[in-house]
Backbone as numpy.savetxt, mean C-alpha at the origin, in Angstrom:
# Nx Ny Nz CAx CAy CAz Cx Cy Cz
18.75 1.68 18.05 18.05 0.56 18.60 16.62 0.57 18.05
16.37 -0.69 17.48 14.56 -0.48 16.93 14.19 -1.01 17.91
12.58 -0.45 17.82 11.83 -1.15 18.80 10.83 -2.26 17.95
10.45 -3.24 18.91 9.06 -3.72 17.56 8.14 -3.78 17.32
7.77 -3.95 15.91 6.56 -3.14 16.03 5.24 -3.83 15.95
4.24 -3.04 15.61 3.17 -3.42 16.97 2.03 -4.11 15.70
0.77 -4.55 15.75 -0.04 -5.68 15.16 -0.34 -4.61 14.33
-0.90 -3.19 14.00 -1.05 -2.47 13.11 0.24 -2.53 12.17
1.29 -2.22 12.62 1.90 -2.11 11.61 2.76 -3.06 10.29
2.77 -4.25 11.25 2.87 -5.67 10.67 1.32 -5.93 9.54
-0.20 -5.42 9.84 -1.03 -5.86 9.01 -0.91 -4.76 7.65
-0.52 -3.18 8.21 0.01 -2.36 6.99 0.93 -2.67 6.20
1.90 -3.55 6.70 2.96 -3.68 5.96 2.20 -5.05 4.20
1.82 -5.92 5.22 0.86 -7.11 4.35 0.26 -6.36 3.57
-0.83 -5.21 4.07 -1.82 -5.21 3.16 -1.07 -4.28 2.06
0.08 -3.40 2.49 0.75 -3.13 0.98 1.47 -4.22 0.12
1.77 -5.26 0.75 2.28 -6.24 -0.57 0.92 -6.96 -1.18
-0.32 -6.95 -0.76 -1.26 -7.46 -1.67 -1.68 -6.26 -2.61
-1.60 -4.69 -2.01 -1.30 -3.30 -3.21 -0.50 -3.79 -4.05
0.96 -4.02 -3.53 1.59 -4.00 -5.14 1.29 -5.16 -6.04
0.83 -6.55 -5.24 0.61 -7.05 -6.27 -0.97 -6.84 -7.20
-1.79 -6.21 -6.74 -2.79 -6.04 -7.21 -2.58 -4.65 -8.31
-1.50 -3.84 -8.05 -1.06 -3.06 -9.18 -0.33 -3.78 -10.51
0.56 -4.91 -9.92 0.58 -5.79 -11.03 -0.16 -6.45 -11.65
-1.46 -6.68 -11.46 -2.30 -7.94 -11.70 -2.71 -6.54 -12.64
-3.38 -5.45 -12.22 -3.96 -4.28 -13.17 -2.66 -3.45 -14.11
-1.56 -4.04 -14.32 -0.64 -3.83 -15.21 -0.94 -4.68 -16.59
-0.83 -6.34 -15.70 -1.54 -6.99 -16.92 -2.90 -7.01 -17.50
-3.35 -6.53 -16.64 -5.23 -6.61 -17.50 -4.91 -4.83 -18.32
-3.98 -4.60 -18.21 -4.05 -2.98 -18.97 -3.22 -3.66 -20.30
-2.49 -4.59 -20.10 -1.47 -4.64 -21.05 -2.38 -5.80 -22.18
-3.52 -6.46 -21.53 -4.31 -7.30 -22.08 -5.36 -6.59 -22.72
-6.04 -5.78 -22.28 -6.99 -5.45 -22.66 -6.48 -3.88 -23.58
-5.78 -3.39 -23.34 -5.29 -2.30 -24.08 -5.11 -2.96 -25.39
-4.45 -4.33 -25.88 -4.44 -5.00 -26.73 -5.80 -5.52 -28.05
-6.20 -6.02 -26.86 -7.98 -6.54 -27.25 -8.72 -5.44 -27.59
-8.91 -4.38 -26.75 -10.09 -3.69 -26.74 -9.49 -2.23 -27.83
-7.84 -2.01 -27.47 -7.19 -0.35 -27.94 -7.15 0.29 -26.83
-6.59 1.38 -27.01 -6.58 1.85 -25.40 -7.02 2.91 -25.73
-8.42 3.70 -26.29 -9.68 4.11 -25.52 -10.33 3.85 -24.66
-10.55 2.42 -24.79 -11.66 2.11 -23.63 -11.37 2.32 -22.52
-12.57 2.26 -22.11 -12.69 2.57 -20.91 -12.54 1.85 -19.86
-12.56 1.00 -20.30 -12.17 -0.32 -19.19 -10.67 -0.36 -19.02
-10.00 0.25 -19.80 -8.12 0.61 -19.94 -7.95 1.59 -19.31
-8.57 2.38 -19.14 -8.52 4.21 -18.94 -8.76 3.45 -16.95
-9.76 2.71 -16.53 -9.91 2.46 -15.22 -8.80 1.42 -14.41
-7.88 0.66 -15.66 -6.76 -0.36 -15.05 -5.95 0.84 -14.76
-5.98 1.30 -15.75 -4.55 2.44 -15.31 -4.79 3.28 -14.34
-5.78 4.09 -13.96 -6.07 4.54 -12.77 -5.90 3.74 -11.46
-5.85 2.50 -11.87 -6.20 1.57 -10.44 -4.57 0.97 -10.30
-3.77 1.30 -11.27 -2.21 1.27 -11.38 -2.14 2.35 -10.00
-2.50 3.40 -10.43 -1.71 4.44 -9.78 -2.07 4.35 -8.35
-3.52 3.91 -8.48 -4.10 3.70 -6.88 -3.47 3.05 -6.03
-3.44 1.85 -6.68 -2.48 0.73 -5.69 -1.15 0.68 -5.29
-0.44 1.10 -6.60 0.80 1.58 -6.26 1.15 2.83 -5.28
0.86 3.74 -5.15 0.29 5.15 -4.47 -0.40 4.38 -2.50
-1.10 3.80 -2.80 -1.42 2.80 -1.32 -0.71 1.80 -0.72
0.00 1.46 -1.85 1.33 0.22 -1.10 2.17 0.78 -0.95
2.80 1.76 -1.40 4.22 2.51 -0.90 3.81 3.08 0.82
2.19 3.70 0.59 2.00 4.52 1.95 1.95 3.61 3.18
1.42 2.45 3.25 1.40 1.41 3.99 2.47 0.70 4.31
3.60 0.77 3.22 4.90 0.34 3.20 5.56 1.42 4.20
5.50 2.14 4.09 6.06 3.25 4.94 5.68 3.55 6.28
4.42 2.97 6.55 4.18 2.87 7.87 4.25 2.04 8.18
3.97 0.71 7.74 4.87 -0.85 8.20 5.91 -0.78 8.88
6.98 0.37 7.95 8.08 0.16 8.32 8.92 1.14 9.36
7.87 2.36 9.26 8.80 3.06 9.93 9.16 2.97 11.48
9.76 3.75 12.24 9.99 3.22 13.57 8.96 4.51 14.44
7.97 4.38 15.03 6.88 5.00 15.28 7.35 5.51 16.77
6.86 6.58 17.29 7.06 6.37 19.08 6.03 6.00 19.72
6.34 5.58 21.08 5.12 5.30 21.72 4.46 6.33 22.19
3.18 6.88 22.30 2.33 8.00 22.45 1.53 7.62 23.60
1.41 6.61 23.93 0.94 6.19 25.48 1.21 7.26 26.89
0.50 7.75 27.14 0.55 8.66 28.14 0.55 7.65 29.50
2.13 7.93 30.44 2.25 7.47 31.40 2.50 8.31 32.48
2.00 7.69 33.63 1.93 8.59 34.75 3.26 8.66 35.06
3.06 10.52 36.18 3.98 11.09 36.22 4.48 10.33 38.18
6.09 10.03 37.96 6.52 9.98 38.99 7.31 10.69 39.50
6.95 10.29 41.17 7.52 11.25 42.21 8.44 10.84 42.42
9.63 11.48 42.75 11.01 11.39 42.79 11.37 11.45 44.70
């Protein structure tokens, strides 16, 4: 049985699909500028780092979006 889930984890889930697409968007400026510039630069050397970043932050957010969390709410104890 899932339970559902709560306004954090619905905005984690979002803000990893604007990660992956922002790892795509720095796929193509690597695949553009690696072109233009060669891929020394340094401005190539920082898309690709920012590949790994985003991708690496949208999976983690993806994973807490999704997973099924417990509730940690401390409730009082009843008398029987």
């Amino acid at each position: 049985m899932s339970k559902p889930r709560g306004i954090a984890q619905k905005i984690a889930f979002i803000v990893a699909i604007f990660c992956y697409l922002a790892a795509l968007g720095c796929v193509a400026a690597t695949a553009y500028y690696g072109n233009q510039l060669g891929s020394e630069s340094p401005i190539v050397a920082a898309f690709s780092a920012s590949i790994v970043f985003f991708a690496a932050c949208g999976i983690v957010l993806h994973v807490i979006g999704k997973s099924n969390l417990p509730d940690l709410r401390i409730s009082e104890l009843k008398k029987e």
